[in-house]
N, C-alpha and C positions, 0 to 999 in steps of 0.2 A: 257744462258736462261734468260730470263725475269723476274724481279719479278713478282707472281701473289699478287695482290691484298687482303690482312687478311681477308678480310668479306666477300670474295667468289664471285661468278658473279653479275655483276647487276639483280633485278628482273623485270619484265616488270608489267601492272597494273593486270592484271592477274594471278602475281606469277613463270611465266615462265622464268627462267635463259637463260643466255644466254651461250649460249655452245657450238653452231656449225658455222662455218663460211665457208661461200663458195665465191669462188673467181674467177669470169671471166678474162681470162688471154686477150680472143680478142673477138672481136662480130663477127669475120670473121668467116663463114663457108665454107668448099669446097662440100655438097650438100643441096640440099633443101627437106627436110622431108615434106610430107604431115600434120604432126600433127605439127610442130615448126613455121616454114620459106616457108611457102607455093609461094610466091612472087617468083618474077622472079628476082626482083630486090629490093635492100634496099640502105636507108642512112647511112653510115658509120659512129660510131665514127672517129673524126680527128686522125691522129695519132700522133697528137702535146699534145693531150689530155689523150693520153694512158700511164699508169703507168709504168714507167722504173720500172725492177726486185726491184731494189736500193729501193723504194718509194712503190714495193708489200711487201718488207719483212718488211722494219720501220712498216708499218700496220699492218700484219700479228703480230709483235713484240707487237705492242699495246691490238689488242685483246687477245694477249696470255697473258696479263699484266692485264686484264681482269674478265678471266677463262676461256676463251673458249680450248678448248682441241680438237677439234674435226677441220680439215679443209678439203674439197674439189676443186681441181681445176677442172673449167667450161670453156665452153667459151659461144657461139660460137662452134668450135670446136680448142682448148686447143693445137694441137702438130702443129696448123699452128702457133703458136708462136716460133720463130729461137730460139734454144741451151733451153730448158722449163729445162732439166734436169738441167742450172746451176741456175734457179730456185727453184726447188724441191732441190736441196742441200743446199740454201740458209736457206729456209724455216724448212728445216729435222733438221736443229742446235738449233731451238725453242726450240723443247722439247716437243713435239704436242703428244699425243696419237693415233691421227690416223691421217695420212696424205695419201689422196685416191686423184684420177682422174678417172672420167670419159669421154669416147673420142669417136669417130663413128670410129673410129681403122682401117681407111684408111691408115693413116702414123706409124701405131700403129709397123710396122714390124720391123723395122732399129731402132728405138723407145725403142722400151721394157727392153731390157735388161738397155741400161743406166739410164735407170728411177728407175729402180731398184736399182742399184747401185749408184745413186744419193739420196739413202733414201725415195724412195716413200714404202709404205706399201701396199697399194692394189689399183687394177683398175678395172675400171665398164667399159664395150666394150656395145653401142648400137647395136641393131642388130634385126629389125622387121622381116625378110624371109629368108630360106635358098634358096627360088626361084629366078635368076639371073632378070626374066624378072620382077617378083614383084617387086625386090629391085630398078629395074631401073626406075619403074614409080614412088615409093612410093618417091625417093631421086631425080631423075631426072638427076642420076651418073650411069654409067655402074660401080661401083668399090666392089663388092659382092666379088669376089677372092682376092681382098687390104683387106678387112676387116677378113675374114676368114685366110688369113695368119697372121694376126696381131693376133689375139686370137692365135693362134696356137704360136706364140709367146713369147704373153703375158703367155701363160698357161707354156712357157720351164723357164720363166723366174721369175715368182711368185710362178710358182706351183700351185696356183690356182687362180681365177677373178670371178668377178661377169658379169653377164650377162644382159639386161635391155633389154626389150620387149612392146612395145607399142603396145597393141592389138586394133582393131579396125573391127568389125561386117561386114562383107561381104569380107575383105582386106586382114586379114591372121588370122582371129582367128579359120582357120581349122588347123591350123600349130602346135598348142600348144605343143602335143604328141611327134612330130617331134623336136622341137625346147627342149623341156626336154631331150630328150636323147642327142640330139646334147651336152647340156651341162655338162651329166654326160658324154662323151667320153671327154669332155677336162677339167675338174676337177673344171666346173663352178655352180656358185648357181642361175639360173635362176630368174629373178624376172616378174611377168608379172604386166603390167601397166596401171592402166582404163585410155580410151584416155580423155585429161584433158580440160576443157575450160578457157586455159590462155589466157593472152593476147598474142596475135600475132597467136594463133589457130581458124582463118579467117572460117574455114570449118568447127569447128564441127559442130555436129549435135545429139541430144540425140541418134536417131535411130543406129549410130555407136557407142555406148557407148557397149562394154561388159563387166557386173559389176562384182565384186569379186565373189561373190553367183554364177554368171554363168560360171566364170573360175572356180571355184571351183568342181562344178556339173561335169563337162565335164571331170576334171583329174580324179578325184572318180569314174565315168563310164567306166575309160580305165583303171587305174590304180589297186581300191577298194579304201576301205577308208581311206580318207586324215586326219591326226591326227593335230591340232594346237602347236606350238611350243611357250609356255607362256615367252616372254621377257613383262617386265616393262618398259625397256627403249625409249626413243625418234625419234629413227629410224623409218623414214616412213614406212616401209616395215613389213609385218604380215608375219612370216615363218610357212612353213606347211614341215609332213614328210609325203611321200609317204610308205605304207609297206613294200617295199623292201629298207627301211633306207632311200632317196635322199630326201635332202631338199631345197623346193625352196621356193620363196616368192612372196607376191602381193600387188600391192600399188595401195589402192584403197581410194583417194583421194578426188574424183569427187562423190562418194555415201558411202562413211566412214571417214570423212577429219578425219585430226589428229592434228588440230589448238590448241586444248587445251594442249597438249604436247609438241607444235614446241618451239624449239629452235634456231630455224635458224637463221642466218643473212647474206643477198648478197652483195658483194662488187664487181660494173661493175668495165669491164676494166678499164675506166676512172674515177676511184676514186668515185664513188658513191654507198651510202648506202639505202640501201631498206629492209624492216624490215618483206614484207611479199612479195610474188610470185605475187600477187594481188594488189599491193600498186602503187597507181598513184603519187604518189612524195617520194623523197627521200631525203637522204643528203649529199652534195657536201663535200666531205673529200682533196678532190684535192687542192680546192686553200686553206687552210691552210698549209696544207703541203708543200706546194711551196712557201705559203710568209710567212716562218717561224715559224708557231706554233711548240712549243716543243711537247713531247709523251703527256705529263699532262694534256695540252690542248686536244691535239686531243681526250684522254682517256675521257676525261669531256664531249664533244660534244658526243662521241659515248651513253654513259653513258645515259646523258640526254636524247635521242630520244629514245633510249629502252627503257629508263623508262615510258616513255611515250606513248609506244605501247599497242596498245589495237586489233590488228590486228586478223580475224578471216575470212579471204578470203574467202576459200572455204567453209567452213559454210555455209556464205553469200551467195556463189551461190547457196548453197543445198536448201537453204528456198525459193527459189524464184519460184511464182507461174508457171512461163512459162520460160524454159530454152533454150536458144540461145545460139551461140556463143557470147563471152565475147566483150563487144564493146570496142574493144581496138582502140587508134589511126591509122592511118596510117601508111604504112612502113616507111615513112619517120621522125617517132617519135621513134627515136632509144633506148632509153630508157627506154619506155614502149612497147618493144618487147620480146618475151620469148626469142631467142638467144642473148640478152644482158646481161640479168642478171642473166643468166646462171643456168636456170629452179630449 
């Protein structure tokens, strides 16, 4: 394990630590979500520029060297990367507190278990409709039974996963009721998701915004009343308890950000750091790492740009008199895409 650093994590200019790190394994997806990757077609990172496992852990190793405690693997989608579990083993020798994946659990079936036993902690499964025909416009994959057997899976092999749900107004947010029990039968914690205006979410539009206030309203009408479940901690996500005990959560980002609290830090496949979901530049960690900088250095560079974060994304879009989809670049600005830096 790493030394951690005596004075604890770096703070950013706001006071917020740095604590969580998520880590795109590839920008490669096998479907295209209406809310993420809307395109038919994207610019690839090179795969000359994709971090060998070798070169994910030395980093992983550095922010552990840091404080950060907390990692998710991202991609893209994550199990299109060959053998991830001798990744996730590599990584599990840290000494991390929580070591999670989230995945759209197409490949999730064959998957689960050795992830498991490769030292992963917990897994988050996408999953907007139990409707075959929804799922196949919303993704532009017929692969609704891939995903369902993965959870089914994932649930023999965890015991229990998280769930993630991107609601969106006319699209499935009649499904909520349905999609709750779905995940009390497989021992999951539902979360639903205000659809979010990233960049590479080409389509929103506020009219498909359904805000926490109205998921909320709608479980309380079927269920009774929804009780809040008080955490302090950093975690996007607001848990509530239904009264027959089931607790699920909501991440409502887009009309509650939680910027003052984030902890976050993204690291793209190809070595690059981004300090908020929202951030149009980042920092290249790749070629030092490649022409020889020690952890020391590399720690320094990281160090230094957090410190210097002042980042408050979605805020930003909250105050803004007229809201649009986010003018993100083009597909072919790989970068600043949300399946890059791994939402």
């Amino acid at each position: 394990m790493p030394p951690v650093d005596a004075h604890g994590p770096p703070l950013d200019v706001l006071g917020r630590p740095l604590g969580n790190l998520r880590v795109s394994v590839t920008d490669r997806c096998n479907i295209r979500c209406a809310y993420c990757m809307p395109e038919a077609h994207y610019e690839w990172l090179p795969r000359k520029d994709v971090l060998t496992f070798e070169e994910i852990e030395r980093l992983v190793g550095v922010f552990r060297g840091l404080g950060v405690r907390r990692l998710r693997f991202t991609g893209g989608e994550p199990l299109l990367r060959r053998d991830l579990p001798a990744l996730v083993a590599g990584v599990a020798r840290l000494g991390l507190d929580d070591l999670a994946l989230t995945t759209n659990g197409i490949l999730l079936e064959s998957e689960a278990a050795r992830l498991r036993e490769a030292g992963l902690h917990r897994l988050t499964v996408s999953l907007d409709t139990l409707h075959r025909d929804r799922f196949r416009a919303l993704t532009r994959a017929d692969a609704l039974p891939a995903v369902l057997a993965g959870i089914g899976a994932a649930h023999r092999a965890f015991g229990t996963l998280k769930i993630d749900t991107v609601l969106m107004r006319g699209v499935n947010d009649d499904e909520m009721v349905p999609l709750v029990e779905f995940a009390r039968a497989h021992a999951a914690e539902i979360r639903f998701i205000e659809y979010m205006d990233v960049p590479g979410a080409n389509q929103w539009h506020p009219d498909a915004l359904v805000s926490r206030a109205d998921m909320l309203a709608r479980l309380a009408a079927h269920y009774g009343p929804v009780t809040p479940i008080e955490d302090a901690g950093p975690a996007p996500a607001d848990r509530f308890r239904l009264p027959d005990g089931l607790v699920f959560g909501t991440i409502a980002s887009t009309t509650t950000p939680f910027c003052r609290a984030c902890d976050r830090v993204r690291l793209t496949a190809d070595g690059t750091l981004f300090t908020c979901l929202y951030a149009t530049e980042g920092l290249d960690l790749r070629t030092p790492l490649r022409t020889g900088a020690d952890d020391a250095a590399l720690a320094a560079g990281i160090t230094s740009r957090w410190r210097e974060r002042t980042d408050r994304g979605a805020e930003t879009r909250l105050r803004l008199a007229s809201r649009t989809a986010f003018e993100a670049p083009a597909a072919t600005t790989p970068h600043l895409q949300m399946h890059t830096r791994g939402g």
